[in-house]
PQR file with spaces between the fields and no chain letter, atoms N, CA, C, O and H, PARSE charges and radii, in Angstrom:
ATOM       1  N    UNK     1      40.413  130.250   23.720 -0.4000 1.5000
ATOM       2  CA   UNK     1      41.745  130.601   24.151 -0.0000 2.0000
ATOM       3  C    UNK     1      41.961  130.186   25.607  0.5500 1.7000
ATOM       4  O    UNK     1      43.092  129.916   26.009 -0.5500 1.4000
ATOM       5  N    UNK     2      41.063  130.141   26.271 -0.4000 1.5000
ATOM       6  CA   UNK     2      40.904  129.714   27.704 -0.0000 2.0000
ATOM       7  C    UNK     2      41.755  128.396   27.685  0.5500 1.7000
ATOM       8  O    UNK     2      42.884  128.206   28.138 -0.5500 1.4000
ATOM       9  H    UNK     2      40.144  130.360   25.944  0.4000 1.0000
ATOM      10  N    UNK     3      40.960  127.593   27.079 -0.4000 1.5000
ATOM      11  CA   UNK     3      41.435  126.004   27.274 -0.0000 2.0000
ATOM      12  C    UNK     3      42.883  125.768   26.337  0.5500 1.7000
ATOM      13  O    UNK     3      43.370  124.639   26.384 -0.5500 1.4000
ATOM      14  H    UNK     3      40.043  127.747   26.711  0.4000 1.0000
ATOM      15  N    UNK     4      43.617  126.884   25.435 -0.4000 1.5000
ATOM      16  CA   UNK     4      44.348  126.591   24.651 -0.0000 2.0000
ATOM      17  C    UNK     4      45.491  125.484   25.556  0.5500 1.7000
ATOM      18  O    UNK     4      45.642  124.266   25.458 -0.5500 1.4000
ATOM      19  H    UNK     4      43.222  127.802   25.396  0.4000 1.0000
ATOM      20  N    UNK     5      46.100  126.393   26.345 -0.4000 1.5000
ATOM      21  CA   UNK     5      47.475  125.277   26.490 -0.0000 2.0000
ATOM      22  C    UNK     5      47.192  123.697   27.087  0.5500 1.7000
ATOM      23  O    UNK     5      48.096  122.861   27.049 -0.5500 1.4000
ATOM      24  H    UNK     5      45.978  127.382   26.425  0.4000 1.0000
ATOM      25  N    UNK     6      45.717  123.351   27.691 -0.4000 1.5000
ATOM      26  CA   UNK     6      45.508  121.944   28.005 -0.0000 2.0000
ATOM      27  C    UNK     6      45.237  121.676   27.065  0.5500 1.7000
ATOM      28  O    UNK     6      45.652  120.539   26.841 -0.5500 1.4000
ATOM      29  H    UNK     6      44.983  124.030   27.722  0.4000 1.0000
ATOM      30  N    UNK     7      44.400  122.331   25.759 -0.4000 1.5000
ATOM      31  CA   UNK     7      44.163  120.917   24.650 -0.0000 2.0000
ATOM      32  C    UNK     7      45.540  120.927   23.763  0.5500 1.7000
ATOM      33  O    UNK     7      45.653  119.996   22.966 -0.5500 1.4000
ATOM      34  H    UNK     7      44.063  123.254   25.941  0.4000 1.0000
ATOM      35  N    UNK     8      46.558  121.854   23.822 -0.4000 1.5000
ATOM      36  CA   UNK     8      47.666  122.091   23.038 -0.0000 2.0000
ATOM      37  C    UNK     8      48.437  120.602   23.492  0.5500 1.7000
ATOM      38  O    UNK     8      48.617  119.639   22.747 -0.5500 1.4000
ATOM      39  H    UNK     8      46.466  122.610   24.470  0.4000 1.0000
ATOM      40  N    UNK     9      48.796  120.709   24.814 -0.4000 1.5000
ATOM      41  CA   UNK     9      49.279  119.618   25.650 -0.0000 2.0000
ATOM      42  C    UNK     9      48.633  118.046   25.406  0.5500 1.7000
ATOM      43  O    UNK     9      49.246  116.981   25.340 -0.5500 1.4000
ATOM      44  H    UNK     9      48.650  121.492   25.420  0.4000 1.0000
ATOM      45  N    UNK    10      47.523  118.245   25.324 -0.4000 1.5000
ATOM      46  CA   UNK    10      46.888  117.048   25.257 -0.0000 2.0000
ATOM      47  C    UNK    10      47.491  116.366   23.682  0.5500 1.7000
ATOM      48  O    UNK    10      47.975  115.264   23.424 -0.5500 1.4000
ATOM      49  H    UNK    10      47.025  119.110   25.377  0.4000 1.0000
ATOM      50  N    UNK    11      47.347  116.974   23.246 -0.4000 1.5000
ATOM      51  CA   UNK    11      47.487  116.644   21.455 -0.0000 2.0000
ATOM      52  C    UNK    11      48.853  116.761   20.956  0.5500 1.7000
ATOM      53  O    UNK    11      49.177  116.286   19.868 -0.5500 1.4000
ATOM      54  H    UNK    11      46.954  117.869   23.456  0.4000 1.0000
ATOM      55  N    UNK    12      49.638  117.362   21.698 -0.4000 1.5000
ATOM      56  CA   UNK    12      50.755  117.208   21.218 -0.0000 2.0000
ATOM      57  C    UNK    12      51.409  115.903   22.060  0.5500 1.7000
ATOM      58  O    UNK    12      52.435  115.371   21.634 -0.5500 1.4000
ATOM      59  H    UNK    12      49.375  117.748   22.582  0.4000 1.0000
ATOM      60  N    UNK    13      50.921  115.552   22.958 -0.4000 1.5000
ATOM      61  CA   UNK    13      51.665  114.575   24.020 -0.0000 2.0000
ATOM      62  C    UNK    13      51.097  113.552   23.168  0.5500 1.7000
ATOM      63  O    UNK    13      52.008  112.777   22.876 -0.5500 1.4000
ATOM      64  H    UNK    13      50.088  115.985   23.304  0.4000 1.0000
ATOM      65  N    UNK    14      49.910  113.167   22.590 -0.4000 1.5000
ATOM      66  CA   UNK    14      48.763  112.164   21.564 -0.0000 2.0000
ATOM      67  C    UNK    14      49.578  111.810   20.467  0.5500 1.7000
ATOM      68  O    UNK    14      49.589  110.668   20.008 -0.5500 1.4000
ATOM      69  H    UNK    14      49.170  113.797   22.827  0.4000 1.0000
ATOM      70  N    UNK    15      50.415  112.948   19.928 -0.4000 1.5000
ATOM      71  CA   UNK    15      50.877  112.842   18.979 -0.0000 2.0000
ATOM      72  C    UNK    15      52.392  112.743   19.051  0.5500 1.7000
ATOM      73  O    UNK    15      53.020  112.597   18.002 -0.5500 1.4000
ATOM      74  H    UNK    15      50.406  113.876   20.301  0.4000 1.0000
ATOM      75  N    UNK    16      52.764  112.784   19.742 -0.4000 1.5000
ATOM      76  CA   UNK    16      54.139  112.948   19.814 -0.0000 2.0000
ATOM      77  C    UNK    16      54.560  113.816   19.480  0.5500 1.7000
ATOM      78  O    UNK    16      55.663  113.481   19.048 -0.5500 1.4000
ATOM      79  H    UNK    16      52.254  112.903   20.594  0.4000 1.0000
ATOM      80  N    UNK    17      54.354  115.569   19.276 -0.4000 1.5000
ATOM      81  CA   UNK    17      54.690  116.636   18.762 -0.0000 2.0000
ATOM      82  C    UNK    17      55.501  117.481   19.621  0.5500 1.7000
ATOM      83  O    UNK    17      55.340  117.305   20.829 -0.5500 1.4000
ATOM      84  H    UNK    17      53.458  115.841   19.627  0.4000 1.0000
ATOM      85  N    UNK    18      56.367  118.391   19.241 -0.4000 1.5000
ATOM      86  CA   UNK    18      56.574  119.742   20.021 -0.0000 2.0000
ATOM      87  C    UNK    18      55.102  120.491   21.179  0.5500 1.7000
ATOM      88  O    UNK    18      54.037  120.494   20.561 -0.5500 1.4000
ATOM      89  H    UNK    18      56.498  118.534   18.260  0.4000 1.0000
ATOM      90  N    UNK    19      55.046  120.762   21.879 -0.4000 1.5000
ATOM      91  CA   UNK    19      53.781  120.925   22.671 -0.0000 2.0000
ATOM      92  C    UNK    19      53.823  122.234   21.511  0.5500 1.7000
ATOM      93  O    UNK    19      53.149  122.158   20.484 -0.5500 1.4000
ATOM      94  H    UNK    19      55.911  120.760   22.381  0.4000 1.0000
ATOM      95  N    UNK    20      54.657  123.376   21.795 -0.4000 1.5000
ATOM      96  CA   UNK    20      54.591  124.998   20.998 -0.0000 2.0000
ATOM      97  C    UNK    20      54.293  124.594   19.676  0.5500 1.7000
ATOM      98  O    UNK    20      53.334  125.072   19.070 -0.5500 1.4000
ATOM      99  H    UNK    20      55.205  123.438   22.629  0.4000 1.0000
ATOM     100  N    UNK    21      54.866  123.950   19.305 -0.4000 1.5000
ATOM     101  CA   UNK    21      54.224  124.146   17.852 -0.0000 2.0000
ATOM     102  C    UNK    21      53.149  123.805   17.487  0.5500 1.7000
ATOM     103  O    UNK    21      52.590  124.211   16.469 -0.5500 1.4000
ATOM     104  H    UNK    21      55.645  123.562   19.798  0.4000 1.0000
ATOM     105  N    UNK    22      52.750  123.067   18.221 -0.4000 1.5000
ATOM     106  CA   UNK    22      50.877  122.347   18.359 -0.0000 2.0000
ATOM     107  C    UNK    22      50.559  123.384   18.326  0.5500 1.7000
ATOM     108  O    UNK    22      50.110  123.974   17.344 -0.5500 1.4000
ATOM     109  H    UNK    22      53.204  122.737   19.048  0.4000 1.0000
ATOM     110  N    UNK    23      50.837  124.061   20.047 -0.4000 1.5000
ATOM     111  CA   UNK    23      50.122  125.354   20.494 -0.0000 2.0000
ATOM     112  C    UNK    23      49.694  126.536   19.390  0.5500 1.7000
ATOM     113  O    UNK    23      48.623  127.128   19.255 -0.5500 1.4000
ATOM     114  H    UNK    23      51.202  123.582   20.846  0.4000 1.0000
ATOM     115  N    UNK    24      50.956  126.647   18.652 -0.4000 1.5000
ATOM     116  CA   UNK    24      51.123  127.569   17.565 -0.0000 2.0000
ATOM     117  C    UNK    24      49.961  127.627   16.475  0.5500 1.7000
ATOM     118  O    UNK    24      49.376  128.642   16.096 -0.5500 1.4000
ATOM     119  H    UNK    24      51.826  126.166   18.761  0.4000 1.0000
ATOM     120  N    UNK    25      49.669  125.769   15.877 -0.4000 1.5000
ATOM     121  CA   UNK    25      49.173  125.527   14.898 -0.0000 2.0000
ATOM     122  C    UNK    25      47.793  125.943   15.737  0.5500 1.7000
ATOM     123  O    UNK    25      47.296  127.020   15.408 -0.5500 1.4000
ATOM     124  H    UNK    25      50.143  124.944   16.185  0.4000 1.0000
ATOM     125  N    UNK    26      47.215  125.286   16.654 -0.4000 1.5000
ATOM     126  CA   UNK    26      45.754  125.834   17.337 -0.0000 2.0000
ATOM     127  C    UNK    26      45.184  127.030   17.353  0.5500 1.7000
ATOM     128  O    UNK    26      44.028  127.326   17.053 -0.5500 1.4000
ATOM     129  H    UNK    26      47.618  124.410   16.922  0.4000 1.0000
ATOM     130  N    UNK    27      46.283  127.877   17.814 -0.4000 1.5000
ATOM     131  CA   UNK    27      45.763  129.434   17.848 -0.0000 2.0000
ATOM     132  C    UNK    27      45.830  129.823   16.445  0.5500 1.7000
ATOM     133  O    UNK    27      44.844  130.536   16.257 -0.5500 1.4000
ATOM     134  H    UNK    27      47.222  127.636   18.057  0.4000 1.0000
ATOM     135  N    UNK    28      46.372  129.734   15.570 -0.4000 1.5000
ATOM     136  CA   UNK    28      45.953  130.012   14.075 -0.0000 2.0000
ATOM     137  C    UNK    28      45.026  129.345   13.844  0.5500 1.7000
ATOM     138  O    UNK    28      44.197  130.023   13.237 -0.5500 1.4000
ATOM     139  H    UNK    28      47.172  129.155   15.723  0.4000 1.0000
ATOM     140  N    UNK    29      44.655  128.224   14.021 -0.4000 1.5000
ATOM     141  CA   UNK    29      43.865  127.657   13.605 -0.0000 2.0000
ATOM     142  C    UNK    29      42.147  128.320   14.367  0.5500 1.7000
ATOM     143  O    UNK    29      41.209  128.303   13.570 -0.5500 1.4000
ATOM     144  H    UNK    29      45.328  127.673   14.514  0.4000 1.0000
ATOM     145  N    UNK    30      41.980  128.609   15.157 -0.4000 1.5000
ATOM     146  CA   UNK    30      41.095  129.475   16.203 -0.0000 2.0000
ATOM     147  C    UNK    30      40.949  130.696   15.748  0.5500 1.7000
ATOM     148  O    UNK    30      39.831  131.207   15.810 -0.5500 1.4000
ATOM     149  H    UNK    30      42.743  128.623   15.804  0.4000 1.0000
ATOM     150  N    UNK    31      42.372  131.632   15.031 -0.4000 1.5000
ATOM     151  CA   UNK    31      41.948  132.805   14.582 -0.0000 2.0000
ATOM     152  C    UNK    31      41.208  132.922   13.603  0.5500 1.7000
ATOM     153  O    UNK    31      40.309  133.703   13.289 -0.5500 1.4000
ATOM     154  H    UNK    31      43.280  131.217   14.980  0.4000 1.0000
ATOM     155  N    UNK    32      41.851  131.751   12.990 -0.4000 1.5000
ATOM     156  CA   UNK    32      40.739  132.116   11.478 -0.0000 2.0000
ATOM     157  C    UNK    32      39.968  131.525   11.524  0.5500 1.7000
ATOM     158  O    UNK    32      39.748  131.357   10.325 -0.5500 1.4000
ATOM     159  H    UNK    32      42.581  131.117   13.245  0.4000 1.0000
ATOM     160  N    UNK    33      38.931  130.729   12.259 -0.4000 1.5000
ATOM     161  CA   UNK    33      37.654  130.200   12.290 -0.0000 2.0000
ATOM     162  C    UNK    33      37.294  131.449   13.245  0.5500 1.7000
ATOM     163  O    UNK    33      36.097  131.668   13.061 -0.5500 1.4000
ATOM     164  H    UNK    33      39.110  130.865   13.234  0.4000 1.0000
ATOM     165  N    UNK    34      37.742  132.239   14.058 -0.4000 1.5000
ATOM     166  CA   UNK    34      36.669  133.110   15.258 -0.0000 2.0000
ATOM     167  C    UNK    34      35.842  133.745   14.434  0.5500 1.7000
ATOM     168  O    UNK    34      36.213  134.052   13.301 -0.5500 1.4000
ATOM     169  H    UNK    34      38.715  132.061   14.207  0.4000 1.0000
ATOM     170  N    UNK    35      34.455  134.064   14.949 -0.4000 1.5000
ATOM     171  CA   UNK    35      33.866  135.680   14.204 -0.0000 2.0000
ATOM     172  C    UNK    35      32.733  135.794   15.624  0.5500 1.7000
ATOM     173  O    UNK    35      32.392  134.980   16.483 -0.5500 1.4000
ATOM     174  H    UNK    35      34.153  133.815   15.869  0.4000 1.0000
ATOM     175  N    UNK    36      32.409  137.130   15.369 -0.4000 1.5000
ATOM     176  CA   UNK    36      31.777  137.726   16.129 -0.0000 2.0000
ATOM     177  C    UNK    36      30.517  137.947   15.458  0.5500 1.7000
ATOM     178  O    UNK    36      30.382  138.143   14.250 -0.5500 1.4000
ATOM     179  H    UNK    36      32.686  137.791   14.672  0.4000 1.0000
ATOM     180  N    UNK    37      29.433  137.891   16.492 -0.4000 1.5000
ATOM     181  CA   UNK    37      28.102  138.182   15.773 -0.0000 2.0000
ATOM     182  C    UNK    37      27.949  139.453   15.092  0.5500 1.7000
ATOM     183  O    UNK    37      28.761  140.347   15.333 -0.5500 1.4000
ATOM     184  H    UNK    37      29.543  137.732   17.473  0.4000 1.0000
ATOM     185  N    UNK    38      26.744  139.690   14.045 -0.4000 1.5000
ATOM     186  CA   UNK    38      26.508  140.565   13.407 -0.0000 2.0000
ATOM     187  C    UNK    38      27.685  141.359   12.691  0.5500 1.7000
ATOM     188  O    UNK    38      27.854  142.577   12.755 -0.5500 1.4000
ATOM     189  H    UNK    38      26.085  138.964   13.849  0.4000 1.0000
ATOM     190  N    UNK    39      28.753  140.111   11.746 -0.4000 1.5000
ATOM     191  CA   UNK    39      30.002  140.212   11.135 -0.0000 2.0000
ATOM     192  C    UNK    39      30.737  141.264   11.817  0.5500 1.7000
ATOM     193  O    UNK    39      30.936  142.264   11.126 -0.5500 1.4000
ATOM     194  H    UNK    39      28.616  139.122   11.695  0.4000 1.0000
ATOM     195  N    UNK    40      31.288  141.290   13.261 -0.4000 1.5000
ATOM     196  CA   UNK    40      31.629  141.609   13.973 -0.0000 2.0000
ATOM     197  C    UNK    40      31.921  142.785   14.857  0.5500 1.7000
ATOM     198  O    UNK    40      32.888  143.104   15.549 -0.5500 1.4000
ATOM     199  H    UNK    40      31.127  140.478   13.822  0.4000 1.0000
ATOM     200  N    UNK    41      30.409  143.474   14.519 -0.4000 1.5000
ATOM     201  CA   UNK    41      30.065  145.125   14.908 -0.0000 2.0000
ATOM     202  C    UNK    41      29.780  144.158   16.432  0.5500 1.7000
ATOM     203  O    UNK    41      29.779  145.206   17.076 -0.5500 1.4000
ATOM     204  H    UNK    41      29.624  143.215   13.956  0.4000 1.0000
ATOM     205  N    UNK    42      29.682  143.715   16.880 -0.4000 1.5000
ATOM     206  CA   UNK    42      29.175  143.622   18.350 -0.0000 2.0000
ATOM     207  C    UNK    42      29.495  142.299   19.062  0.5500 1.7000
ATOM     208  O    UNK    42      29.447  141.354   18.275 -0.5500 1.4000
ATOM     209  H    UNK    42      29.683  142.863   16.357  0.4000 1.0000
ATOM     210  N    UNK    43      29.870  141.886   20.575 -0.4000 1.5000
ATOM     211  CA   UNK    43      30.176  140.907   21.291 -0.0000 2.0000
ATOM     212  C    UNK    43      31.762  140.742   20.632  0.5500 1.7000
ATOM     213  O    UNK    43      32.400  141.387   19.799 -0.5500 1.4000
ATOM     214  H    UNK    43      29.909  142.654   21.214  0.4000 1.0000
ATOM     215  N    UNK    44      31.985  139.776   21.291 -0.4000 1.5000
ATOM     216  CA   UNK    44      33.765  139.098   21.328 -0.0000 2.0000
ATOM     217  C    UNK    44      33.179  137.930   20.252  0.5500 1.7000
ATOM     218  O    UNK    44      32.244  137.129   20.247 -0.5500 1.4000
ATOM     219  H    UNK    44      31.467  139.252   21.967  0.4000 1.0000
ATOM     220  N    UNK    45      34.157  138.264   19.449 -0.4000 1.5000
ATOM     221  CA   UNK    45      34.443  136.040   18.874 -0.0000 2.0000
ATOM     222  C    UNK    45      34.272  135.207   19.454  0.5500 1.7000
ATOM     223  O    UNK    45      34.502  135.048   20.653 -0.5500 1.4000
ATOM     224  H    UNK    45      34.917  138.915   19.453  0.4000 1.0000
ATOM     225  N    UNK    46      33.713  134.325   18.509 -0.4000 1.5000
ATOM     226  CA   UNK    46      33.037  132.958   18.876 -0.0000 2.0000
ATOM     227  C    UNK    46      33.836  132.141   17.966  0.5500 1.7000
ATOM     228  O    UNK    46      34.385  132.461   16.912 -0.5500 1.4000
ATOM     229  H    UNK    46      33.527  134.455   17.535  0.4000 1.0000
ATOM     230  N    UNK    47      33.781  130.657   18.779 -0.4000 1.5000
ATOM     231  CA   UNK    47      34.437  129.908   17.791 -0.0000 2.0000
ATOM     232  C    UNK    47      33.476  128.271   17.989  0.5500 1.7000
ATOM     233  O    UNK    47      33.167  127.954   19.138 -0.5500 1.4000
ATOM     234  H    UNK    47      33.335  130.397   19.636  0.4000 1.0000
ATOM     235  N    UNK    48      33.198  127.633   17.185 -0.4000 1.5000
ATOM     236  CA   UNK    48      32.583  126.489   16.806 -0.0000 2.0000
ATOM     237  C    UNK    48      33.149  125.516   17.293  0.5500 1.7000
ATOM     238  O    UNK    48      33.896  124.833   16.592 -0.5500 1.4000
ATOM     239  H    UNK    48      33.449  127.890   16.252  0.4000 1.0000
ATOM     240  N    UNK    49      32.883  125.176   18.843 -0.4000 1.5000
ATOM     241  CA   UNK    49      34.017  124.177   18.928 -0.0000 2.0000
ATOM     242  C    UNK    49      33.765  123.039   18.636  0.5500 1.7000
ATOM     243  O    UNK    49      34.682  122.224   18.739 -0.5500 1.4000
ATOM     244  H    UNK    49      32.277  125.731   19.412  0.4000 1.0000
ATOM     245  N    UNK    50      32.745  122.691   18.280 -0.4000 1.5000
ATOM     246  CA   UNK    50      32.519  120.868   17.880 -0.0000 2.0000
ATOM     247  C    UNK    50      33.295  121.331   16.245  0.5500 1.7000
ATOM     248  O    UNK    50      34.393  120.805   16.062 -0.5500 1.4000
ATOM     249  H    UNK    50      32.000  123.353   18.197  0.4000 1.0000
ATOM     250  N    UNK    51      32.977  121.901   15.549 -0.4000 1.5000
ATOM     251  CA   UNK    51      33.874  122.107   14.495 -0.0000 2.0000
ATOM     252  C    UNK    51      35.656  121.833   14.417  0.5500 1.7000
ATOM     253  O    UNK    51      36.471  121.090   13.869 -0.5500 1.4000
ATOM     254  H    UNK    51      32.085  122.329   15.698  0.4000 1.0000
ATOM     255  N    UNK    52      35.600  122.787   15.205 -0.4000 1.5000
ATOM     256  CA   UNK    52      37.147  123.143   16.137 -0.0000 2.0000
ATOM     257  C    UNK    52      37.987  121.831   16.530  0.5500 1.7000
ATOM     258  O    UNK    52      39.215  121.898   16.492 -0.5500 1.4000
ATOM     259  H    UNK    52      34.938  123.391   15.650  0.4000 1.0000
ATOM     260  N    UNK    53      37.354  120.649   16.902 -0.4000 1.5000
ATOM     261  CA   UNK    53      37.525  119.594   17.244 -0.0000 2.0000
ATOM     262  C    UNK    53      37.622  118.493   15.940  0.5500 1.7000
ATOM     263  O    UNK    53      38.555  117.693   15.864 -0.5500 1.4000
ATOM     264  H    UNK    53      36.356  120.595   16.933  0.4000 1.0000
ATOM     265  N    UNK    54      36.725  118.551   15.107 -0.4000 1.5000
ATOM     266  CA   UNK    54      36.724  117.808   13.473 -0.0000 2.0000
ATOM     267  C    UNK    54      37.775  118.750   13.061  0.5500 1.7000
ATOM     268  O    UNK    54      38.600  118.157   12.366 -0.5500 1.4000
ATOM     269  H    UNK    54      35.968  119.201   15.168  0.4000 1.0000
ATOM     270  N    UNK    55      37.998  119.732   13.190 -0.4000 1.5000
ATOM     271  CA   UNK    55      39.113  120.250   12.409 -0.0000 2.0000
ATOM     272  C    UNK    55      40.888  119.779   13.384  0.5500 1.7000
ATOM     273  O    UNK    55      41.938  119.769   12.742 -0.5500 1.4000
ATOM     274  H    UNK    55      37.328  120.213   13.755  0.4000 1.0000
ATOM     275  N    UNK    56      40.873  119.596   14.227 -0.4000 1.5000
ATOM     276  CA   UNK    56      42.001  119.285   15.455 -0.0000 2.0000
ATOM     277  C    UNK    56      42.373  117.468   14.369  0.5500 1.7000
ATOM     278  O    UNK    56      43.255  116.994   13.653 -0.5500 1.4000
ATOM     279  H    UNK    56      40.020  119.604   14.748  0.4000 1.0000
ATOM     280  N    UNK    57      40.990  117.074   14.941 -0.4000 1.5000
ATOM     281  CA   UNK    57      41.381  115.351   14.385 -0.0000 2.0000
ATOM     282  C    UNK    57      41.555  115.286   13.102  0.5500 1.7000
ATOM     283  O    UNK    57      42.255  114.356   12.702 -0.5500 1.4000
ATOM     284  H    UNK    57      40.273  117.459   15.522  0.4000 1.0000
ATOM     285  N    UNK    58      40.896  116.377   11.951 -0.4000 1.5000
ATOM     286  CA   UNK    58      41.632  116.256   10.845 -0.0000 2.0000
ATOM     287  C    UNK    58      42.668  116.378   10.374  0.5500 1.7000
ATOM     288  O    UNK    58      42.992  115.857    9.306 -0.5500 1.4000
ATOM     289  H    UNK    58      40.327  117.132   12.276  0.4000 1.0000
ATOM     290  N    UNK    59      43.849  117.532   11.505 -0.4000 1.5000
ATOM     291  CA   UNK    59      45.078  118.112   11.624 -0.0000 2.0000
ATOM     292  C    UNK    59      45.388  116.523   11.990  0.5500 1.7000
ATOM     293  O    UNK    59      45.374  115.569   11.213 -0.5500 1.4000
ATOM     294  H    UNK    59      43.587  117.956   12.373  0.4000 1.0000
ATOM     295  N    UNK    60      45.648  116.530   13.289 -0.4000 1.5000
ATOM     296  CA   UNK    60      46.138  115.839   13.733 -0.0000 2.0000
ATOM     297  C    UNK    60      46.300  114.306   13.762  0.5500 1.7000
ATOM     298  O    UNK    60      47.305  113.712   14.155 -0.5500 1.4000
ATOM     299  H    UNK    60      45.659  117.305   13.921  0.4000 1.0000
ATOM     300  N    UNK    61      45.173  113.754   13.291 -0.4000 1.5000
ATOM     301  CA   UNK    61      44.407  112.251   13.624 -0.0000 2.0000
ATOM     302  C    UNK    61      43.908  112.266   14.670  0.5500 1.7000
ATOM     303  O    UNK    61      43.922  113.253   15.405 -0.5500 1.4000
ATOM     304  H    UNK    61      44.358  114.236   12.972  0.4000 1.0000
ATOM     305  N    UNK    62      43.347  111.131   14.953 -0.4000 1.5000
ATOM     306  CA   UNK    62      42.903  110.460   16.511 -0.0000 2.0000
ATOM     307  C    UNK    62      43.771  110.437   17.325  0.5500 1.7000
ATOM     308  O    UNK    62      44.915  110.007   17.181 -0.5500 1.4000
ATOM     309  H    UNK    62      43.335  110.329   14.355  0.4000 1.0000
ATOM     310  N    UNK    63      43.152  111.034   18.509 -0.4000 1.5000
ATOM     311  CA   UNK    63      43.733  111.127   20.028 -0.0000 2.0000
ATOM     312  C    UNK    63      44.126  110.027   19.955  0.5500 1.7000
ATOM     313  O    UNK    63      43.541  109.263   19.187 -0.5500 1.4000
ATOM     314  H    UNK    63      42.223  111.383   18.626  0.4000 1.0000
ATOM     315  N    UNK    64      45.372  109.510   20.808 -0.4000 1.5000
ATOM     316  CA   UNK    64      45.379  107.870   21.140 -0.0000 2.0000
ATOM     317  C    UNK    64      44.348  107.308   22.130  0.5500 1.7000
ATOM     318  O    UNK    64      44.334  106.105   22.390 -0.5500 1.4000
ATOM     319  H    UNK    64      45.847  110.130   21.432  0.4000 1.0000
């Protein structure tokens, strides 16, 4: 969530998109991949970001 609105920006400017609605599609897309260790009795969510990223270019395509 940290990095959301620069990679939102990045990819929507890549793509020619609405920046918000990128933004929009990312953070859903982040919620439902997060989990927290030990199915989530303990620590904050984690999210897979080399995953996170194969899943962005599968949304999206290739960065230009």
């Amino acid at each position: 969530m940290f990095q959301l609105d620069r990679v939102a920006a990045a990819w929507a400017k890549d793509t020619k998109r609405d920046p918000a609605m990128v933004r929009a599609e990312i953070s859903a897309m982040l919620h439902d991949t997060a989990h927290a260790p030990l199915a989530g009795l303990v620590g904050e969510p984690m999210v897979n970001v080399l995953q996170m990223n194969l899943d962005l270019r599968r949304k999206f395509g290739s960065p230009a």
